[in-house]
mmCIF file of the C-alpha atoms, coordinates in Angstrom:
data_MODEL
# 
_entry.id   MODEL 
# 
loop_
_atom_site.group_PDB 
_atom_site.id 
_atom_site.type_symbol 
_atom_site.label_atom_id 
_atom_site.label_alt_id 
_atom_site.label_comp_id 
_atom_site.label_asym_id 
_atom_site.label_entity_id 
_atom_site.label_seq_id 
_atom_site.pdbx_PDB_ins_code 
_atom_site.Cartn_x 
_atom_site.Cartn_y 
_atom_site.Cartn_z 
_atom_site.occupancy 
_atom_site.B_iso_or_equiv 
_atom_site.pdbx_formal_charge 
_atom_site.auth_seq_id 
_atom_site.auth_comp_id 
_atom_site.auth_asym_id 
_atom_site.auth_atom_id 
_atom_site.pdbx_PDB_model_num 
ATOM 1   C CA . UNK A 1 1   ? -47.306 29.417  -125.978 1.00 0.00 ? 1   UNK A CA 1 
ATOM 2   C CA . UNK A 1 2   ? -45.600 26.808  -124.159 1.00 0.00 ? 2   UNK A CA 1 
ATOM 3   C CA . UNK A 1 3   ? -46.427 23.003  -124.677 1.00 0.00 ? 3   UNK A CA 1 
ATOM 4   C CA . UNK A 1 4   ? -46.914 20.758  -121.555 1.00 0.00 ? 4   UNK A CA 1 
ATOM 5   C CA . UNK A 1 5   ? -46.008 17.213  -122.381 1.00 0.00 ? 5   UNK A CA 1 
ATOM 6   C CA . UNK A 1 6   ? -48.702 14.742  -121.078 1.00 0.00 ? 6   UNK A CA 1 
ATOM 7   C CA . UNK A 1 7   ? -48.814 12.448  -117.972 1.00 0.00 ? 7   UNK A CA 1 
ATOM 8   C CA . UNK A 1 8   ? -45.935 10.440  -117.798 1.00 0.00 ? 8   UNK A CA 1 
ATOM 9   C CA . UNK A 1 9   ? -43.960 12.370  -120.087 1.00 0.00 ? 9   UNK A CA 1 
ATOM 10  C CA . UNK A 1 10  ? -40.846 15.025  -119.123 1.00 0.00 ? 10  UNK A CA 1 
ATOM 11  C CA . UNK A 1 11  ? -39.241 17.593  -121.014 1.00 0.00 ? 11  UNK A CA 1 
ATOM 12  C CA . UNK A 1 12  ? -40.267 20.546  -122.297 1.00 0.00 ? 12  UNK A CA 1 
ATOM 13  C CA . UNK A 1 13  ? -42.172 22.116  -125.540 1.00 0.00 ? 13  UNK A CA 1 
ATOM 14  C CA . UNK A 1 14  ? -40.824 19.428  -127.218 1.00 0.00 ? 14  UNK A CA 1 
ATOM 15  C CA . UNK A 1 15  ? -39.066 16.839  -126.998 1.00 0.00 ? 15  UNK A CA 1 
ATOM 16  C CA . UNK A 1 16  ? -41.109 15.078  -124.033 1.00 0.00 ? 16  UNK A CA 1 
ATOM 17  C CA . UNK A 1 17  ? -39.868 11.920  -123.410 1.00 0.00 ? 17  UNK A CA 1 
ATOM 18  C CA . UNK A 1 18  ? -41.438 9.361   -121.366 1.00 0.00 ? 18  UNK A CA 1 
ATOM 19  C CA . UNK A 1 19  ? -40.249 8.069   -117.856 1.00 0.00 ? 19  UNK A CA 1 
ATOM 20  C CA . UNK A 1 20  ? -38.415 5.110   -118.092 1.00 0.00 ? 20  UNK A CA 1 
ATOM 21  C CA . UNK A 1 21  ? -39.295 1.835   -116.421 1.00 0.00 ? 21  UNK A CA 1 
ATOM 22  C CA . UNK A 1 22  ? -38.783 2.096   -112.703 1.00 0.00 ? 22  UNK A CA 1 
ATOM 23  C CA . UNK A 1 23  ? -39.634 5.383   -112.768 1.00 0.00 ? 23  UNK A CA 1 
ATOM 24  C CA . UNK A 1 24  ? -43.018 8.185   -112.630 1.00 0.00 ? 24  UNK A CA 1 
ATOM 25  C CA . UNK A 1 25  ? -43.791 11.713  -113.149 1.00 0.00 ? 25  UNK A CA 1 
ATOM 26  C CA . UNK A 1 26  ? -43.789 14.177  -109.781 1.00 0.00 ? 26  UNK A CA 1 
ATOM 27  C CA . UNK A 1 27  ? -46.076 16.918  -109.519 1.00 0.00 ? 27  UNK A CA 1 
ATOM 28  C CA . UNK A 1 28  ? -43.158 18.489  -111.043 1.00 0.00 ? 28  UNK A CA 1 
ATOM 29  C CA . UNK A 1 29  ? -43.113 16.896  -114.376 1.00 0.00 ? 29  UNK A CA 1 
ATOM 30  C CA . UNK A 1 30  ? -40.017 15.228  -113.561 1.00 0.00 ? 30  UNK A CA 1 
ATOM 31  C CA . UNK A 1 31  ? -39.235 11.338  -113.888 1.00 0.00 ? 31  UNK A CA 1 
ATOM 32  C CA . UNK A 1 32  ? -38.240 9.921   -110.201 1.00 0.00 ? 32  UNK A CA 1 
ATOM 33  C CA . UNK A 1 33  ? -37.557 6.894   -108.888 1.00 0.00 ? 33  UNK A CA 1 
ATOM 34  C CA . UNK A 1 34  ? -40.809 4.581   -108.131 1.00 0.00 ? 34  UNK A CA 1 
ATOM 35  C CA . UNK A 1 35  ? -41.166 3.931   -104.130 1.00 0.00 ? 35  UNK A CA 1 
ATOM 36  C CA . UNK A 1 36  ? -39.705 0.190   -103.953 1.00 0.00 ? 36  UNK A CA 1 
ATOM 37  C CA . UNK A 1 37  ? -40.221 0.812   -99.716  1.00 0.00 ? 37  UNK A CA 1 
ATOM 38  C CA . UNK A 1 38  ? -42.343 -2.927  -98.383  1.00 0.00 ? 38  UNK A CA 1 
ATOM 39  C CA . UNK A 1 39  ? -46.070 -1.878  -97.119  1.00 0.00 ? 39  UNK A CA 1 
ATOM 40  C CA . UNK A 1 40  ? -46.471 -3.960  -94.400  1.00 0.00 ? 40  UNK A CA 1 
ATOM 41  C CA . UNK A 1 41  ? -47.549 -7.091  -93.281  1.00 0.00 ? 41  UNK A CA 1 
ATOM 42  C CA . UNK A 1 42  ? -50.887 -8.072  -95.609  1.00 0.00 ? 42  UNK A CA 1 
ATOM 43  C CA . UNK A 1 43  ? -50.173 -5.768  -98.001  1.00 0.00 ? 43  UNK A CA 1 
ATOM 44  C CA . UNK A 1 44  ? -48.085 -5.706  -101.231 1.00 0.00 ? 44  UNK A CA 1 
ATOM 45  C CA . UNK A 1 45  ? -47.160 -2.706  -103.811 1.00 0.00 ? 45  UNK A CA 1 
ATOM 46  C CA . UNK A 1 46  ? -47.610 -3.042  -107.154 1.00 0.00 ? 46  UNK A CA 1 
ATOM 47  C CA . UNK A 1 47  ? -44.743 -3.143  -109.195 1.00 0.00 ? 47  UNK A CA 1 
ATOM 48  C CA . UNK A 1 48  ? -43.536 -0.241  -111.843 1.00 0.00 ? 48  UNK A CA 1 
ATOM 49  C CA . UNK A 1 49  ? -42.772 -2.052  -115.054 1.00 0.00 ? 49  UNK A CA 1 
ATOM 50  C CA . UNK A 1 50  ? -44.376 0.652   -117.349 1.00 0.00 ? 50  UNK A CA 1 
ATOM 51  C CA . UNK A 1 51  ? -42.795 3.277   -119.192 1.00 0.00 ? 51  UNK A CA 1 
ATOM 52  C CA . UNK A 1 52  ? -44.652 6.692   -119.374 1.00 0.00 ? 52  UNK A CA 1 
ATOM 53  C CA . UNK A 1 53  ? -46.364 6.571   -115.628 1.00 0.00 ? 53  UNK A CA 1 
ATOM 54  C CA . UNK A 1 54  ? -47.750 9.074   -113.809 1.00 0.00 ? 54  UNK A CA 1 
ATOM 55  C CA . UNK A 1 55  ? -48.129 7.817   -110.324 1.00 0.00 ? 55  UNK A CA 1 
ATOM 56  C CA . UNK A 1 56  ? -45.791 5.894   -107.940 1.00 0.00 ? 56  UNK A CA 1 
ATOM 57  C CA . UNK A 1 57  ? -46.106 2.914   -107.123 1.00 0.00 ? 57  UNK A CA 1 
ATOM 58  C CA . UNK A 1 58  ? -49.422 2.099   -104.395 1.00 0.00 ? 58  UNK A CA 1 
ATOM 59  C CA . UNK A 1 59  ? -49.979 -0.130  -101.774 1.00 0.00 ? 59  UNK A CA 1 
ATOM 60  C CA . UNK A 1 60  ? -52.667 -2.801  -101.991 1.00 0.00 ? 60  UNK A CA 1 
ATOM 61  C CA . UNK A 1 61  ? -54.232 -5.193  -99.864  1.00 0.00 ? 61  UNK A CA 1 
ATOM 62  C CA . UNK A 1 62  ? -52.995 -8.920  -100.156 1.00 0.00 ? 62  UNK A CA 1 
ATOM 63  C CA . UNK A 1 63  ? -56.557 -10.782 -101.232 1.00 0.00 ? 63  UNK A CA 1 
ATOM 64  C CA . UNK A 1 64  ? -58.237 -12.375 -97.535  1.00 0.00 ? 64  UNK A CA 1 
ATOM 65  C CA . UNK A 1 65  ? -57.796 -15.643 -96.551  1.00 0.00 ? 65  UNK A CA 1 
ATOM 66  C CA . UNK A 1 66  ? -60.962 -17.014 -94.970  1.00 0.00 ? 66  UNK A CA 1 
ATOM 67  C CA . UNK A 1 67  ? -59.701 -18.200 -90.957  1.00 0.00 ? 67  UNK A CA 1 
ATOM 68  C CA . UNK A 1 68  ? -56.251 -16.980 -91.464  1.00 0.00 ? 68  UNK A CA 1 
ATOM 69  C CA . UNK A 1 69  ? -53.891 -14.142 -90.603  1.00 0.00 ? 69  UNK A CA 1 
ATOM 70  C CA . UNK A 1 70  ? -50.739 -12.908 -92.475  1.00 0.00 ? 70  UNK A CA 1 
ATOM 71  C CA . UNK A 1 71  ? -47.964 -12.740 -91.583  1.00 0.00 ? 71  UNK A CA 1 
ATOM 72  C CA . UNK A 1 72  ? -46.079 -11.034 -94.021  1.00 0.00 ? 72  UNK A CA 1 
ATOM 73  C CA . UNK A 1 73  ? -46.188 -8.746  -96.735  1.00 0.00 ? 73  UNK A CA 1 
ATOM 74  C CA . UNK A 1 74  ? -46.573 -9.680  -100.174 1.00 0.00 ? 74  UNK A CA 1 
ATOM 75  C CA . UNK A 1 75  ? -43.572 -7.778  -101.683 1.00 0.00 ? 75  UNK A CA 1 
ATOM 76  C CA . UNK A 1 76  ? -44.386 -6.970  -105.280 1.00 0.00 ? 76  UNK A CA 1 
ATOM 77  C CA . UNK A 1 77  ? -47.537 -9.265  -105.635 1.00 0.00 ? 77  UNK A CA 1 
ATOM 78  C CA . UNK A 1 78  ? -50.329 -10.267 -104.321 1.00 0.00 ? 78  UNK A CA 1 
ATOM 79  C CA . UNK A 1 79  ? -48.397 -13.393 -102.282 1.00 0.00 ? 79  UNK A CA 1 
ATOM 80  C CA . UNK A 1 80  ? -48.503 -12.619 -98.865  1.00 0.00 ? 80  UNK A CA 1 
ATOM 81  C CA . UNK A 1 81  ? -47.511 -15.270 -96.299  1.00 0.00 ? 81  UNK A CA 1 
ATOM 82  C CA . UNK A 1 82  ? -50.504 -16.475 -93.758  1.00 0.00 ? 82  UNK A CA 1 
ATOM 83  C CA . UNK A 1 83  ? -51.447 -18.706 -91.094  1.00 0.00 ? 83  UNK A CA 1 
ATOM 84  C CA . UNK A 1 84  ? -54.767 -20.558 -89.950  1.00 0.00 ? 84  UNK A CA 1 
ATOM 85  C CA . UNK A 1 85  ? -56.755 -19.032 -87.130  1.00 0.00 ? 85  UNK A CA 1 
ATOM 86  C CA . UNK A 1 86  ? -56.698 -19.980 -83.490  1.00 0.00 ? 86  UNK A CA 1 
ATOM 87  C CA . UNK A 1 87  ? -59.008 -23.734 -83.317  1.00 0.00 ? 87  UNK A CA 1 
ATOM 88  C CA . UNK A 1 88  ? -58.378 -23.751 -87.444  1.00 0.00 ? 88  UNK A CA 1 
ATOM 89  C CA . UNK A 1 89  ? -56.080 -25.438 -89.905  1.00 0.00 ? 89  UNK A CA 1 
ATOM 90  C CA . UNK A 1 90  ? -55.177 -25.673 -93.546  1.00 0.00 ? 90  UNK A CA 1 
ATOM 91  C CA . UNK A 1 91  ? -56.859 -28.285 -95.552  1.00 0.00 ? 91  UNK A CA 1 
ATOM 92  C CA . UNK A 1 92  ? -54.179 -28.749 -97.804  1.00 0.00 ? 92  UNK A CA 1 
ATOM 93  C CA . UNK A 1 93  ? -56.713 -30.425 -100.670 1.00 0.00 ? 93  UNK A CA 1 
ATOM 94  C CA . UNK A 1 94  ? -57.896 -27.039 -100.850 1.00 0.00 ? 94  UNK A CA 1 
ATOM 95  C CA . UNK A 1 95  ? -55.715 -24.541 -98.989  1.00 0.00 ? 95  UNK A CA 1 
ATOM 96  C CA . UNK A 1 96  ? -58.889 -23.301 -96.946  1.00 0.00 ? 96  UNK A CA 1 
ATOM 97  C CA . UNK A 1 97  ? -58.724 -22.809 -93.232  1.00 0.00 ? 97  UNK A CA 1 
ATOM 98  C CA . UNK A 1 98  ? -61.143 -25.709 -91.640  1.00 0.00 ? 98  UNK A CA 1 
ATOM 99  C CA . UNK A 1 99  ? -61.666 -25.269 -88.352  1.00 0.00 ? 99  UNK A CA 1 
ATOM 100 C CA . UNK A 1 100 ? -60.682 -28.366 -86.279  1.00 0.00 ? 100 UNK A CA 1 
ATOM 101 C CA . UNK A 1 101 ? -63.321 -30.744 -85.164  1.00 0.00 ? 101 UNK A CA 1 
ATOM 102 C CA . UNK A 1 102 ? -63.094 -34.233 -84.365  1.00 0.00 ? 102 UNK A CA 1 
ATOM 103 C CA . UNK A 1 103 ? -65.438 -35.293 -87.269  1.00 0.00 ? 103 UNK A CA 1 
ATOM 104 C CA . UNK A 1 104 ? -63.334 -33.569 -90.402  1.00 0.00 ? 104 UNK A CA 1 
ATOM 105 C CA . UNK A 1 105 ? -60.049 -34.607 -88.381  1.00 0.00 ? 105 UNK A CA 1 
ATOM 106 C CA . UNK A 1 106 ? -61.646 -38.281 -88.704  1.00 0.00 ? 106 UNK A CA 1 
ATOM 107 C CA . UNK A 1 107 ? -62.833 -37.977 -92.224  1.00 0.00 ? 107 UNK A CA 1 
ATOM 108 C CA . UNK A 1 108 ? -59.316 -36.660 -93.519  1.00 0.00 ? 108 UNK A CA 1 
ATOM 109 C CA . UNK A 1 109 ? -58.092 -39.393 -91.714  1.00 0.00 ? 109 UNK A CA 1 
ATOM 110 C CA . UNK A 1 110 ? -59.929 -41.933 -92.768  1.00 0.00 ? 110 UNK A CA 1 
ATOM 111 C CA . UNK A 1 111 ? -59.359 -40.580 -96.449  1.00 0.00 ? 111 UNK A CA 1 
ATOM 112 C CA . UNK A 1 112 ? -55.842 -40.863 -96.403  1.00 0.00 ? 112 UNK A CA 1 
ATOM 113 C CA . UNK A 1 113 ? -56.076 -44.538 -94.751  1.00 0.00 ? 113 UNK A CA 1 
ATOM 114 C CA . UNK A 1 114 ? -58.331 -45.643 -97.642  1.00 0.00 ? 114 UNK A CA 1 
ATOM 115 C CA . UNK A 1 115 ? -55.894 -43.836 -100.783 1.00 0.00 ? 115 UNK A CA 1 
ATOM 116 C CA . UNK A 1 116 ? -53.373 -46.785 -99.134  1.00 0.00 ? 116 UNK A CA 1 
ATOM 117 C CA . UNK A 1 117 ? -55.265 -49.754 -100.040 1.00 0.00 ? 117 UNK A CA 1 
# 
């Protein structure tokens, strides 16, 4: 009987030999190039820096952003670009979306005035 070489792997009853780096097993048992295609804006794919894989490379969703929007992808990690809502903007003490009301505009203000002195 024939041997099957396990996910990952390629060749035949032996040697198998895993897929390189960059690479994953097809339904065929043969080591192809991992999809390197962008997934659109708010989501990023996972990069293929393993040897021996058996899937390509997925898409995943870039992690929310309370108040925000992106506007990019993330390429190969989880980094996609983003923007504050409509009426919102970025508090950049903690890089949340605040929406804008003349109180917290006030209070940052007055912050900053008072780190002068």
């Amino acid at each position: 009987t024939a041997c099957t070489c396990q996910p990952g792997f390629a060749g035949g009853s032996p040697p198998c030999t895993a897929c390189d780096v960059g690479k994953y097993q097809n339904e065929s048992g043969v080591c192809v190039p991992c999809n390197t295609t962008m997934c659109g804006t708010g989501k990023y794919r996972e990069s293929c820096e393993t040897v021996a894989r058996s899937l390509d490379a997925t898409c995943y969703n870039c992690s929310a952003v309370k108040n925000a929007f992106f506007t990019s992808d993330g390429g190969f990690s989880d980094k996609c670009s983003w923007e504050s809502a409509k009426d919102h903007q970025q508090d950049c003490r903690t890089n949340a979306c605040e929406i804008c009301t003349a109180d917290k505009l006030y209070q940052g203000k007055r912050e900053a005035d008072k780190s002068t002195f």
